[in-house]
Phi, psi and omega in degrees: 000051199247051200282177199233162174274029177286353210268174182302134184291160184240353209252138179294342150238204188249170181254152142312163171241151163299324141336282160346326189305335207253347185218104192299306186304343190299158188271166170266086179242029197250134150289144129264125163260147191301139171222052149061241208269021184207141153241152160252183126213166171242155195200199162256193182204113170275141172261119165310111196238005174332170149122217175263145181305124171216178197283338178245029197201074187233183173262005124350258177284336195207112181290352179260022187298162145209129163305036164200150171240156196305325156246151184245174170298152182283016159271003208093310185297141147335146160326164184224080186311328183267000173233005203225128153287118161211160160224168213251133196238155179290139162306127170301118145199198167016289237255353174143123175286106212287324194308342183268001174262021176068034196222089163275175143328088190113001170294144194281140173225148172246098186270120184231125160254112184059056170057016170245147201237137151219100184330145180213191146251205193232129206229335179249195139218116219243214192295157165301319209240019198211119177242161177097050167209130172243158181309161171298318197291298190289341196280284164338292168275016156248018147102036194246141170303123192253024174299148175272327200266328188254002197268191166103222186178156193266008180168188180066019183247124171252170194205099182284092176236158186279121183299144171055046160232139168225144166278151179210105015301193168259352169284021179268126187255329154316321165262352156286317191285338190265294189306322173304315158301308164313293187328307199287316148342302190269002176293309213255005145290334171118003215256000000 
């Protein structure tokens, strides 16, 4: 379940990687690409530590914290980055609009690393212009240092989200993960 980025682009450039931060000048070389009932990319991957205050996720432990994420809990509440696998999608602008790729808030994702796949939802909304970050729960349950400040990896994470699809609530991760293996199923069959 591995696709290459031979297939058609969705994004009008390209993205930064969160890596890119410490070297302003580095090019934008991550697509996102159509794969018919998913877009992908492959990047790196920063951790997100956003959400609710918790003991590994804080202004504490991550100097970029905020108490709050782009989506909430069927309560209301921020997201919880240290318990809920999620990833974080590019700010709409120029360079791609994830809603018009059929891709919302609470949508199923397939994050895979070193041949490990961990379902996730799409729980955030990061920089316009910067792709390649999932919560401490997805960083943490792909074997990734899931610290936000010393943690993530510099490359090797592809990140599969599925179109027009949402768990609901969105903290159930179990339906995500149940809805992600059928998705993955029929993807990777052609369908």
């Amino acid at each position: 379940m591995r696709p290459t980025c031979s297939l058609r682009s969705v994004t009008a450039t390209r993205y930064r990687t969160g890596s890119n931060r410490i070297n302003k000048d580095a090019p934008a070389t991550v697509p996102v690409c159509d794969a018919g009932a998913a877009v992908f990319w492959k990047a790196d991957m920063d951790v997100d530590c956003d959400g609710q205050v918790t003991d590994a996720c804080n202004a504490d432990t991550d100097p970029a914290f905020q108490n709050d994420t782009a989506f909430h809990q069927s309560n209301g509440d921020p997201l919880i980055a240290d318990q809920l696998p999620y990833v974080v999608v590019p700010g709409h602008s120029k360079i791609w609009n994830f809603a018009r790729s059929g891709i919302r808030g609470g949508g199923v994702v397939a994050v895979i690393y070193n041949d490990t796949v961990e379902y996730a939802v799409v729980g955030d909304i990061g920089p316009k212009n910067i792709i390649g970050e999932a919560s401490y729960a997805t960083a943490n349950d792909l074997g990734i240092d899931p610290d936000p400040s010393t943690g993530g990896v510099d490359s090797g994470v592809t990140y599969i989200l599925f179109k027009h699809t949402q768990v609901s609530p969105i903290e159930d991760h179990d339906a995500a993960v149940s809805l992600g293996d059928s998705l993955a199923q029929q993807f990777v069959q052609g369908g």
